[in-house]
C-alpha positions in Angstrom: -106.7 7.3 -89.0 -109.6 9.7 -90.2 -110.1 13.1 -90.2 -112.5 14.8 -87.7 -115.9 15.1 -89.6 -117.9 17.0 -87.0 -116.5 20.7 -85.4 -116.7 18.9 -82.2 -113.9 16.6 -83.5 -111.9 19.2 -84.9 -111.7 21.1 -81.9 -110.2 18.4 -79.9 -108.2 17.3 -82.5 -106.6 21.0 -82.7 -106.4 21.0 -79.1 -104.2 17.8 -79.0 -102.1 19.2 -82.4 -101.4 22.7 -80.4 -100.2 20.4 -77.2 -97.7 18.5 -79.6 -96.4 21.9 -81.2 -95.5 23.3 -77.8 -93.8 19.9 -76.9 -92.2 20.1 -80.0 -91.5 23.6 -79.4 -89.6 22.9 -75.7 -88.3 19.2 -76.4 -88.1 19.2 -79.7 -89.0 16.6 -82.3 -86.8 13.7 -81.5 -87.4 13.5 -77.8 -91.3 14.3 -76.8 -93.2 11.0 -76.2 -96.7 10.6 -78.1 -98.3 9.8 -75.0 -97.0 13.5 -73.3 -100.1 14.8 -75.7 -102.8 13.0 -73.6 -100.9 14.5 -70.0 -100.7 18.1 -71.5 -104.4 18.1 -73.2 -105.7 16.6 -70.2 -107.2 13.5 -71.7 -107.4 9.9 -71.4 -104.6 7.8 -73.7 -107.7 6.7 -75.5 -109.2 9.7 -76.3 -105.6 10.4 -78.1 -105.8 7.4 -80.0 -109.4 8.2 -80.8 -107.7 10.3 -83.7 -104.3 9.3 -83.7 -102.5 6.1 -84.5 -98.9 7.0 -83.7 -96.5 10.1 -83.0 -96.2 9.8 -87.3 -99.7 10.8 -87.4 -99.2 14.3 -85.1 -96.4 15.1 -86.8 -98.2 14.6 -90.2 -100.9 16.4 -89.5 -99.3 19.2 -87.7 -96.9 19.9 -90.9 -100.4 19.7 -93.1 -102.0 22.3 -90.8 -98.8 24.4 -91.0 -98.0 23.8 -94.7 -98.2 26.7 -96.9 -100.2 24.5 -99.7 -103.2 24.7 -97.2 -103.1 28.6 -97.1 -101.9 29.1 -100.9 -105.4 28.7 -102.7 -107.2 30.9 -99.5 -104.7 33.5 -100.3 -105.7 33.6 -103.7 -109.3 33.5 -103.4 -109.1 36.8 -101.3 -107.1 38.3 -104.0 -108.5 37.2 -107.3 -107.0 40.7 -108.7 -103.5 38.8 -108.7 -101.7 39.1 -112.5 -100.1 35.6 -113.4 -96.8 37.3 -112.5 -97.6 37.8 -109.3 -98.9 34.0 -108.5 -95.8 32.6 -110.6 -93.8 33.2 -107.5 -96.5 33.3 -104.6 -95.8 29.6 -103.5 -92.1 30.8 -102.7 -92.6 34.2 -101.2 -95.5 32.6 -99.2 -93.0 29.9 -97.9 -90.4 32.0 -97.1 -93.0 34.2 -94.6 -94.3 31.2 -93.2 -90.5 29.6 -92.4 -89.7 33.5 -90.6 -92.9 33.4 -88.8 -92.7 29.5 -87.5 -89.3 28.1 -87.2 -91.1 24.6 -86.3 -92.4 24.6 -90.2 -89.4 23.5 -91.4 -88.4 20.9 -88.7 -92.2 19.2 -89.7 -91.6 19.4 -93.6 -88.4 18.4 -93.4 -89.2 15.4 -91.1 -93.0 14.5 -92.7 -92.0 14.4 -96.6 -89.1 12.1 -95.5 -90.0 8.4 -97.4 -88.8 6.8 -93.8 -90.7 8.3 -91.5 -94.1 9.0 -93.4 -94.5 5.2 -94.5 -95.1 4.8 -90.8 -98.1 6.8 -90.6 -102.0 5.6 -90.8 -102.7 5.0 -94.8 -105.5 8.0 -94.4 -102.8 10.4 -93.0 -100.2 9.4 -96.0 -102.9 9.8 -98.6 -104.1 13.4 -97.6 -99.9 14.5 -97.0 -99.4 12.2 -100.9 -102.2 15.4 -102.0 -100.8 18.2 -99.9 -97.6 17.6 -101.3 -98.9 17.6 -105.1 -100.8 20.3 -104.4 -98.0 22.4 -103.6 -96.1 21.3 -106.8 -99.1 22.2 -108.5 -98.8 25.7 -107.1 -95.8 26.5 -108.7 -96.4 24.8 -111.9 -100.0 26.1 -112.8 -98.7 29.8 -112.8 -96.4 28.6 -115.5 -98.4 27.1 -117.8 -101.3 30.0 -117.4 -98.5 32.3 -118.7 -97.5 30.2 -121.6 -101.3 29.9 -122.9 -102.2 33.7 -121.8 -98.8 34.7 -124.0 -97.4 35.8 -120.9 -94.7 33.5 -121.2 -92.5 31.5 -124.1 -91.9 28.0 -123.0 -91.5 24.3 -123.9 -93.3 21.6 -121.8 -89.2 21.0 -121.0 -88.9 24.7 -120.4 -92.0 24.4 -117.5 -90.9 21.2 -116.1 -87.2 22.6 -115.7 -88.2 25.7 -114.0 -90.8 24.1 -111.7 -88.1 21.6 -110.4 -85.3 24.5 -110.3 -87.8 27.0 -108.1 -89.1 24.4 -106.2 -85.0 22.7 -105.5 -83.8 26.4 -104.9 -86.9 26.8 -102.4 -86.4 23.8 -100.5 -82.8 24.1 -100.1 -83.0 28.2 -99.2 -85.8 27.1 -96.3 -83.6 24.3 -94.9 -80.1 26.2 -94.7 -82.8 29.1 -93.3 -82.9 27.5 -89.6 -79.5 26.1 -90.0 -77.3 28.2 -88.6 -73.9 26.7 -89.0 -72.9 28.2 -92.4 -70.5 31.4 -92.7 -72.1 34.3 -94.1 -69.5 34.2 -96.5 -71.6 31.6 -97.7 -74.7 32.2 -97.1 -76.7 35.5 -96.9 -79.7 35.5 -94.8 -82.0 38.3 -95.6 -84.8 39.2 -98.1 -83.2 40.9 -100.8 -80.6 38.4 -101.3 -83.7 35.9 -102.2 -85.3 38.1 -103.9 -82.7 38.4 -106.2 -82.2 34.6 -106.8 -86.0 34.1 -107.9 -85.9 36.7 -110.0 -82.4 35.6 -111.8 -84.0 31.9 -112.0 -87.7 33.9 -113.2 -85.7 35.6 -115.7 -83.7 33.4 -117.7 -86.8 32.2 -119.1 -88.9 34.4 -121.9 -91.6 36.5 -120.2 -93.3 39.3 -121.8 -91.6 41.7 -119.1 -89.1 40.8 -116.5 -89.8 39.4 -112.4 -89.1 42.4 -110.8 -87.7 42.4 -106.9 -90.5 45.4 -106.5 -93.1 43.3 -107.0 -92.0 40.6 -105.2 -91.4 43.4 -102.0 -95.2 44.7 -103.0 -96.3 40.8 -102.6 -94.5 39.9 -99.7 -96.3 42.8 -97.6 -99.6 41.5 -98.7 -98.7 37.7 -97.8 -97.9 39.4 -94.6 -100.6 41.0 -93.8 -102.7 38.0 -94.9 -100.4 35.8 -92.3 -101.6 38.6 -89.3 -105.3 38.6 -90.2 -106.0 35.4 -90.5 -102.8 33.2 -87.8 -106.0 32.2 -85.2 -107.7 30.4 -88.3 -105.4 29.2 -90.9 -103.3 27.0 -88.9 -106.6 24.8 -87.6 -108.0 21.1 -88.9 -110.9 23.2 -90.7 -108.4 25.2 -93.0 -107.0 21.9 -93.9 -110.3 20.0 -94.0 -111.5 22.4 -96.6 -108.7 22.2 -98.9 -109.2 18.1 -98.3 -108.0 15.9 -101.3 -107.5 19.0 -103.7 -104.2 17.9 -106.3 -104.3 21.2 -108.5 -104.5 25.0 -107.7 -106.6 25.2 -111.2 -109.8 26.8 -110.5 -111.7 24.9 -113.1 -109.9 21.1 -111.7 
């Protein structure tokens, strides 16, 4: 199933997405029936299928429309001052704000990225999720090999692919025992400066000019914020994620 191509289109289609989120939000994602979008949007059932083939394709798209690879590469266009410290750990800082801010973020990745349920989506939906994904890998590994060419950073090719996959393991792993809930807190710490402290102890066995600091990863994580308030009525919406469309890279010159 295609994306809307007219703002007509997207409208409705964000109508029907912010219908499923509040379902999702009261029944969770398990239980709600696809068709209980058409009765809360006040549509026909064909109008719902006008630009969605299944409950795999809402709960794609609402996970694209939440996920933080959309809203990575706006963030950075309104702050082009960012050093390459700074954006080498922006794609987890920015997670961790989005997962505080919408608990339903990490039911949608968690569920969407899974090879069992995605497969079940529309082959349009799968392709666009396939690039979203990517894209966000892409995020964390660009930063790393900017730093290695700008002498910011010593590294092998091994060096960047084993510190993409340990950030990006550590990231997905902190955001899923996030929402949890069942662990001790002898086992499990849930506030800022205990992740803080993690990135910048995986950051820093690696050989950068001058060390990840928890400051200004505090200094970023108030700008992320801020960026989250300004901008929560437009970022989440089928234009935000229109306008990234098939992007694979975070390079500015790809």
């Amino acid at each position: 199933m295609y994306c809307p191509n007219n703002s007509v289109d997207a409208l409705r289609c964000n109508q029907l997405l912010d219908v499923a989120e509040n379902l999702i939000d009261k029944q969770g994602v398990v239980s709600f029936r696809f068709a209980q979008i058409a009765k809360g949007a006040e549509c026909s059932t064909n109008t719902l299928y006008k630009y969605f083939e299944s409950k795999e394709d809402v709960l794609i798209c609402l996970f694209l429309r939440n996920t933080t690879s959309t809203q990575i590469p706006v963030f950075i266009k309104e702050h082009p001052e960012l050093d390459i410290y700074q954006k080498a750990v922006l794609p987890l800082l920015f997670t961790f704000a989005v997962v505080k801010r919408s608990p339903i973020f990490n039911i949608l990745r968690v569920v969407s990225i899974n090879s069992m349920f995605w497969q079940l989506a529309s082959p349009e939906k799968i392709e666009v999720l396939r690039n979203r994904v990517n894209l966000f890998w892409s995020c964390i590994r660009v930063p790393l090999e900017d730093a290695v060419n700008s002498g910011e950073l010593e590294a092998t090719e091994l060096d960047i692919r084993d510190l993409t996959q340990s950030l990006y393991f550590f990231l997905a792993g902190a955001a899923s025992t996030y929402e949890s809930r069942l662990m001790d807190e002898k086992y499990f710490t849930n506030d800022d400066e205990t992740s803080l402290r993690h990135i910048s102890r995986l950051m820093n066995r690696y050989q950068w000019k001058r060390p990840i600091t928890q400051e200004m990863m505090q200094d970023m994580t108030l700008r992320i914020s801020e960026f989250l308030d300004k901008g929560k009525t437009k970022i989440r919406s089928c234009e935000t994620c229109l306008g990234i469309g098939k992007q694979l890279t975070c390079r500015d010159d790809e």
